[in-house]
C-alpha positions as CSV (number, residue, x, y, z in Angstrom):
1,X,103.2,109.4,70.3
2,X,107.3,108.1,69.3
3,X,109.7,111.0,69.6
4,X,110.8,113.2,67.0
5,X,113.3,111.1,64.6
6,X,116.0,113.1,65.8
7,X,115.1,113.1,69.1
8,X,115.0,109.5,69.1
9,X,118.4,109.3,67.5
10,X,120.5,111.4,69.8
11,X,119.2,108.8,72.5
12,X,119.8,105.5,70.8
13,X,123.5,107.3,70.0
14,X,123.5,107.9,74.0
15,X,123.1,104.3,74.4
16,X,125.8,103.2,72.2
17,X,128.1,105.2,73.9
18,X,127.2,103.8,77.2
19,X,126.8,107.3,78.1
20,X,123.0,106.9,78.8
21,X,121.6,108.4,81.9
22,X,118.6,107.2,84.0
23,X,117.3,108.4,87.7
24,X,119.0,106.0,90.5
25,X,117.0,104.7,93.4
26,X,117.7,105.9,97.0
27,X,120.2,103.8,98.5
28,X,121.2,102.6,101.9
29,X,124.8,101.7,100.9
30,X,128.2,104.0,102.3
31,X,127.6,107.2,101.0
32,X,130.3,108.8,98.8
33,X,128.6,110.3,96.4
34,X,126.4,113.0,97.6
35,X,127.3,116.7,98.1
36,X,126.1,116.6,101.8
37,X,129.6,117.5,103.4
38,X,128.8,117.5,106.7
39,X,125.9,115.8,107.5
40,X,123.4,119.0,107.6
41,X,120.8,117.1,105.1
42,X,120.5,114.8,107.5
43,X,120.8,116.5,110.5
44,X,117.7,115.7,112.9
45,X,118.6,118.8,114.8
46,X,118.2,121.3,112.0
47,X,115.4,120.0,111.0
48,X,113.8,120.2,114.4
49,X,115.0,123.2,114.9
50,X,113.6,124.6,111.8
51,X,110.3,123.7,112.6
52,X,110.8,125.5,116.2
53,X,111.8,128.4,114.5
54,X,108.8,128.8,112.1
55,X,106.3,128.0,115.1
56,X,108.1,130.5,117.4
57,X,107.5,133.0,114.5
58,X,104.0,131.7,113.7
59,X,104.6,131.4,110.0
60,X,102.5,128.8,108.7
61,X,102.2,129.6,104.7
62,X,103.3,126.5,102.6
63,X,103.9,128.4,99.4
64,X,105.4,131.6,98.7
65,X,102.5,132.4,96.5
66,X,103.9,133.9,93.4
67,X,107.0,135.8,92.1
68,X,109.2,138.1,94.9
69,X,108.2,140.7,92.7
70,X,104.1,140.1,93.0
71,X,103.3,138.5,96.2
72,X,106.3,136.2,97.2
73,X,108.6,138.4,98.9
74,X,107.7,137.3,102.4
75,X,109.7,138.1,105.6
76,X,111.8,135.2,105.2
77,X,113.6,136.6,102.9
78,X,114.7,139.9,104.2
79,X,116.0,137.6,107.4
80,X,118.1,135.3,105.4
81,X,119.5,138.1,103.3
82,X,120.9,140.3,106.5
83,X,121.9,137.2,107.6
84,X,123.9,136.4,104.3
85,X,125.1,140.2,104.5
86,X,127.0,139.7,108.0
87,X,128.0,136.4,107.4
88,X,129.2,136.6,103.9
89,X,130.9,140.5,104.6
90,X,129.1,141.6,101.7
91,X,127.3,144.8,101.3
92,X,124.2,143.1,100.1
93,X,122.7,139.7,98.6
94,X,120.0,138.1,96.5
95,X,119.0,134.4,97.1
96,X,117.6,132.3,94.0
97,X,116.1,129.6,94.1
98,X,119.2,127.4,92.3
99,X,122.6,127.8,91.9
100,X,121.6,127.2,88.1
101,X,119.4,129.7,88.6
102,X,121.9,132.4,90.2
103,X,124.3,131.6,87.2
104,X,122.0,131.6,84.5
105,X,120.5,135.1,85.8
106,X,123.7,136.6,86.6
107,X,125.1,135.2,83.1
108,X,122.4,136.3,80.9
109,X,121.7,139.7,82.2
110,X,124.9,141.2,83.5
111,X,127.8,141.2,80.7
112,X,126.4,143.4,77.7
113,X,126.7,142.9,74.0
114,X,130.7,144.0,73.6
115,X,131.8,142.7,76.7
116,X,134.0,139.9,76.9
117,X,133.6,136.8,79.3
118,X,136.7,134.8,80.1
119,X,136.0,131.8,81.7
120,X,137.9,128.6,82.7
121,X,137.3,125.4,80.5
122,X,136.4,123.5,83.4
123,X,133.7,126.0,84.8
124,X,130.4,124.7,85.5
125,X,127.5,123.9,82.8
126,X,124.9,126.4,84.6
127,X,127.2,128.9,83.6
128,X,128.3,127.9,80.3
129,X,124.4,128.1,79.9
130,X,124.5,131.4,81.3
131,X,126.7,132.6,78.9
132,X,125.1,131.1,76.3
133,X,122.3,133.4,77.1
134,X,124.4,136.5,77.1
135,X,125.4,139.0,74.0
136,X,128.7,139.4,75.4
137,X,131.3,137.1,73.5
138,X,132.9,134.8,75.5
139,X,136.3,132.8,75.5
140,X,138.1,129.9,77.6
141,X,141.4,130.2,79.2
142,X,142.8,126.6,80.2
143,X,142.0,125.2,83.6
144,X,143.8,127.1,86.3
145,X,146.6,128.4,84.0
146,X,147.4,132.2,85.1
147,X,149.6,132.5,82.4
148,X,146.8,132.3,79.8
149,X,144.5,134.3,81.8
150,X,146.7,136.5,81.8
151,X,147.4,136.6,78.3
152,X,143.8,136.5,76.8
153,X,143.5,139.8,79.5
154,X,145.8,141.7,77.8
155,X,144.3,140.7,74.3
156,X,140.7,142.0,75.5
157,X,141.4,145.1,77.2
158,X,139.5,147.9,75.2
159,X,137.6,150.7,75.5
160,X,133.9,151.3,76.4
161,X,133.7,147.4,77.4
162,X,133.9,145.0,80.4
163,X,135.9,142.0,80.5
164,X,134.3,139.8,83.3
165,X,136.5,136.6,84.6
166,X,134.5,133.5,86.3
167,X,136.1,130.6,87.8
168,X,134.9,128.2,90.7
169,X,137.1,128.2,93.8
170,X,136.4,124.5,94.4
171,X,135.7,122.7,90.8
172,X,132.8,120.3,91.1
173,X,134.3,117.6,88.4
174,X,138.3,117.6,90.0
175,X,137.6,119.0,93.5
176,X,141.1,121.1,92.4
177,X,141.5,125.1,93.5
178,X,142.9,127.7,91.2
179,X,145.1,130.5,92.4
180,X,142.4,132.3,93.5
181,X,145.1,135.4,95.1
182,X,146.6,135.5,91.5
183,X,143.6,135.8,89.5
184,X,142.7,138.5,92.0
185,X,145.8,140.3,91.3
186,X,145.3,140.0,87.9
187,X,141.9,141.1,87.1
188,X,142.5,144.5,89.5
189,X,145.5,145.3,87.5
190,X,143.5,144.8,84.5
191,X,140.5,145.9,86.0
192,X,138.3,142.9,85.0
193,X,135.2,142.0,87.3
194,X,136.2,139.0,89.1
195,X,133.1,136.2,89.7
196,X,134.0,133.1,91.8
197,X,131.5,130.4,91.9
198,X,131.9,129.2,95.2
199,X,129.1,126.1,95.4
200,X,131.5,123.2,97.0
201,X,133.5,125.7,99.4
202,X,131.0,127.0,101.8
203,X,130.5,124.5,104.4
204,X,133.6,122.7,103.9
205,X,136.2,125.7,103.5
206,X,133.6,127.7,106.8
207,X,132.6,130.5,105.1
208,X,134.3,129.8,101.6
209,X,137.4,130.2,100.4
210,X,137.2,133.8,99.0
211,X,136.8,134.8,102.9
212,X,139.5,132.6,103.6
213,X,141.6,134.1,101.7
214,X,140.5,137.3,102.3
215,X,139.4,138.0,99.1
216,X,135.9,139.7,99.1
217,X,137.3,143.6,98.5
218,X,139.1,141.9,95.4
219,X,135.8,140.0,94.0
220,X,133.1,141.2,91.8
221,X,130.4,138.7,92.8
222,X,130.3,135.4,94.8
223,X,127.7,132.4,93.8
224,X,126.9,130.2,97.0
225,X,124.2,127.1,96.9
226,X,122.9,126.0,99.8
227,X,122.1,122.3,98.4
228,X,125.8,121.1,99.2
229,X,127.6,122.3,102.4
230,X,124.5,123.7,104.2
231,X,121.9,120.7,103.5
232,X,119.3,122.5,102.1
233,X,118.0,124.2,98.8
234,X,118.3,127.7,97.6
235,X,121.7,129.8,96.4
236,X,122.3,133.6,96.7
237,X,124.4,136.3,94.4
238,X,126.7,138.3,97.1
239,X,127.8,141.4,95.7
240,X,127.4,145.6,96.0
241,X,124.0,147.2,96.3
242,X,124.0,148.2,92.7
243,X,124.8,144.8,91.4
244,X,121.8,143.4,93.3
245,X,119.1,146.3,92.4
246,X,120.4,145.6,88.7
247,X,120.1,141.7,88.9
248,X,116.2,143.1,91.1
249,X,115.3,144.5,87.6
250,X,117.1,142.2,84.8
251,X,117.8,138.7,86.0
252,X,115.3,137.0,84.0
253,X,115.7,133.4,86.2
254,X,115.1,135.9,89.3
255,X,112.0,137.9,87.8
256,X,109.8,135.1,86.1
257,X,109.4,132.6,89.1
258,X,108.4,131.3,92.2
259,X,109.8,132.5,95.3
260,X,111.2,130.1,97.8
261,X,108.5,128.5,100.7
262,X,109.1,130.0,104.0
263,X,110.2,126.9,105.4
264,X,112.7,126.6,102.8
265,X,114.4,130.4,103.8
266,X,114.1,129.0,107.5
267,X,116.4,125.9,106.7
268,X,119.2,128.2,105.1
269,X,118.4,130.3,108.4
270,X,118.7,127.3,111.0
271,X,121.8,125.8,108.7
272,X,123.9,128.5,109.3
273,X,122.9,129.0,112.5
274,X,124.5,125.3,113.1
275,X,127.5,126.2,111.0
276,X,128.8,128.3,113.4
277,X,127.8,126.2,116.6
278,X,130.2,123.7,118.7
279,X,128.6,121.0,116.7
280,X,128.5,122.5,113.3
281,X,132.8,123.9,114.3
282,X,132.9,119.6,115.2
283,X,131.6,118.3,112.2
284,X,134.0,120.8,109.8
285,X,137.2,119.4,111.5
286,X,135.7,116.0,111.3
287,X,135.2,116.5,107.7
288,X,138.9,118.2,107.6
289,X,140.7,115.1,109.3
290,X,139.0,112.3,106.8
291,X,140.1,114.6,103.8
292,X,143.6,114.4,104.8
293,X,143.4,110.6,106.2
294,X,142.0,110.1,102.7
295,X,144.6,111.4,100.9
296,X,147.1,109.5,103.4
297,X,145.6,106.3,102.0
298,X,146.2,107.0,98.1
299,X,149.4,107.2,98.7
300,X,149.6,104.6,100.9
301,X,148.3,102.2,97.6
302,X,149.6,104.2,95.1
303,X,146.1,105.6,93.5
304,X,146.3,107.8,91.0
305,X,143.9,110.9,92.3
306,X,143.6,114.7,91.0
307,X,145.3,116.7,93.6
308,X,142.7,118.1,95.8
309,X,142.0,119.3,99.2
310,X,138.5,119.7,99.0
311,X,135.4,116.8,99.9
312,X,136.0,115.7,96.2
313,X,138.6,113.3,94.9
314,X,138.9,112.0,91.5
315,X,140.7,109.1,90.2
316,X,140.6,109.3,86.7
317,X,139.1,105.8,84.6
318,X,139.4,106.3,81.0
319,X,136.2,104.9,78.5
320,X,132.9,105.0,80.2
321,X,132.5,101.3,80.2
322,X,135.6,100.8,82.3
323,X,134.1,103.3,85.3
324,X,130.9,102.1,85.4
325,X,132.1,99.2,85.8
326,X,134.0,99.8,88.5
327,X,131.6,101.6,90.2
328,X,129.2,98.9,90.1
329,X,131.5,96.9,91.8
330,X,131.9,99.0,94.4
331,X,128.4,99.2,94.5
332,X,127.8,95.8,95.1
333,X,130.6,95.6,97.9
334,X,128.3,98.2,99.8
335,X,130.0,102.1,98.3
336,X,128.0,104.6,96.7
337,X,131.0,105.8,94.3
338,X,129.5,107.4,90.9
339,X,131.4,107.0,87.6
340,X,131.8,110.5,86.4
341,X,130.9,109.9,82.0
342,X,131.6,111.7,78.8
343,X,130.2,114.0,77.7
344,X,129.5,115.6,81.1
345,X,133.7,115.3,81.2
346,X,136.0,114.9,77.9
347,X,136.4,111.6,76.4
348,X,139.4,109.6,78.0
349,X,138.8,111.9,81.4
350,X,136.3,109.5,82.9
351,X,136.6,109.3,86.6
352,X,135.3,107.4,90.0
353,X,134.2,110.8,91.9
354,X,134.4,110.6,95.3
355,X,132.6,113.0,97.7
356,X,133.8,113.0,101.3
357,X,131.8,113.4,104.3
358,X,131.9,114.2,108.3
359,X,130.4,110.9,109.1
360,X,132.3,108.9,106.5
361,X,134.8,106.3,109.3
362,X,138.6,105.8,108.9
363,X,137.5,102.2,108.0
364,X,135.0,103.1,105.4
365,X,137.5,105.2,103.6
366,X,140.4,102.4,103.8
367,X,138.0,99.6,102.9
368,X,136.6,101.7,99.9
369,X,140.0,102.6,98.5
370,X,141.5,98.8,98.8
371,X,139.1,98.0,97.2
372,X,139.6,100.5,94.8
373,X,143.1,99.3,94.3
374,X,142.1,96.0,93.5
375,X,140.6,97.5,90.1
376,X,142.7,99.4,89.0
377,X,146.1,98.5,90.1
């Protein structure tokens, strides 16, 4: 049966645009594309490890059998979630199977109809879809501007509501940081619930940046995914005991599914396990030292890149014909680079993303970004 007419329209415009997507093949080229940081997707160790774990325990269930609220709240879970607890210095946590998941529950159920949600125009699309969800009206600030934070603050202080403020402390499309000590500052004088999305921190920044900075007193609620940093699948809502028992009760994306497999909770268990071993403390600083030796080698050839000091680092290509192209390229020469299109970023913001790892060499990084230069220069 041929799609819908309209359907089939929005797809051949897609195409026109060069903006069509399709599902790449599994590739044995230098990876700098994929969110695995430091190696712990790959890591025979955790996986072995894992696997000890779960026969030490004699857990052998495949599937978690149904919703955490039926039948699928095994013990996994309550392991992983005091583990979260003393890791994360947070008074409690609930793990989703997602980060869309996390921010689409949290999103949808949390602000109420008269609330106000001000969020950065960068944030990510599972929580634009959150919000979407919501009652509560929602508005953008500009990306990492205070200044107009702090303005639309002022404007939507009222009575009888909540203003919440979301930003991600490592953005997934730049790599860039707000001011995440600022924003604090702002939204306690203001007395706006704080949300930080902190996906691409934990792993690379330890624990995240909102620990770093010694922020989790000041913040409202913390996202973290365990498909980047960590390896593995999964993310978890940190937050206050009430916030948890609420999301328990209304977090739709929380309430209507499948829990996690027990060997899936064992991963996250074993993965931060190995974060805070020798090894795991090793691969970090490896992962530390190519970021800045990257950054050292921009400059060097005069590439223009997005000022980050995160695993992601964006050169900015404008017209999706002109990055892909590049990227393919690369491709060729043996680099997994991924072009970055509109309309997943605005027209004329097209970029070559690149995602640094732990295992990436000094050499791969110079050859990569000569030849880079090549392109674009």
């Amino acid at each position: 049966m041929d799609l819908p007419i309209k359907l089939q329209q929005k797809l051949d415009n897609r195409i026109a645009q060069n903006a069509y997507r399709k599902l790449g093949d599994q590739h044995t080229i230098t990876d700098f594309s994929s969110n695995d940081y430091i190696g712990f997707a790959s890591s025979e160790a955790i996986f072995e490890k894992t696997h000890e774990f779960l026969t030490k325990n004699k857990i052998k269930t495949n599937g978690a059998t149904g919703s955490r609220l039926l039948s699928g709240n095994h013990s996994m879970y309550t392991i992983v979630e005091e583990q979260l607890n003393a890791v994360h210095a947070t008074e409690a946590s609930l793990i989703f199977n997602s980060g869309y998941d996390a921010n689409l529950g949290f999103f949808s159920s949390v602000p109420q109809r008269g609330d106000v949600i001000l969020y950065d125009e960068f944030i990510h699309a599972s929580i634009r879809d959150g919000i979407q969800l919501s009652n509560a009206k929602s508005y953008k600030f500009k990306h990492n501007n205070i200044e107009h934070l702090e303005e639309m603050l002022l404007r939507f202080q009222q009575e009888n509501s909540s203003v919440f403020v979301v930003t991600e402390s490592v953005f997934s499309m730049d790599g860039d940081t707000p001011d995440l000590v600022s924003m604090a500052k702002l939204c306690n004088t203001t007395q706006a619930y704080f949300i930080i999305d902190e996906a691409h921190a934990l792993g690379v920044f330890s624990d995240g940046l909102v620990q770093e900075l010694n922020l989790v007193n000041d913040v409202f609620a913390r996202i973290i995914t365990f498909g980047k940093g960590l390896g593995c699948h999964g993310a978890a809502i940190l937050g206050g005991k009430d916030l948890i028992n609420y999301l328990v009760n209304f977090a739709r994306s929380f309430i209507y599914t499948t829990g996690l497999s027990p060997h899936a909770l064992a991963t996250i268990q074993t993965a931060y396990t190995y974060l805070k071993s020798k090894k795991g403390k090793e691969l970090q600083f490896q992962l530390t030292e190519n970021i800045l030796f990257f950054k050292k080698e921009t400059q060097r050839l005069n590439l223009n890149f997005i000022e980050s000091d995160s695993a992601i680092h964006c050169c900015i290509i404008s017209g999706n014909e002109k990055v892909k192209e590049i990227a393919s390229q690369l491709q060729k020469n043996g680099f997994h680079v991924k072009p970055i299109l509109s309309p997943t970023v605005p027209k004329n913001q097209e970029r070559l993303r690149f995602c640094l790892h732990s295992y990436n060499s000094k050499e791969e990084i110079t050859n990569v970004l000569e030849q880079l230069a090549t392109f674009v220069l």
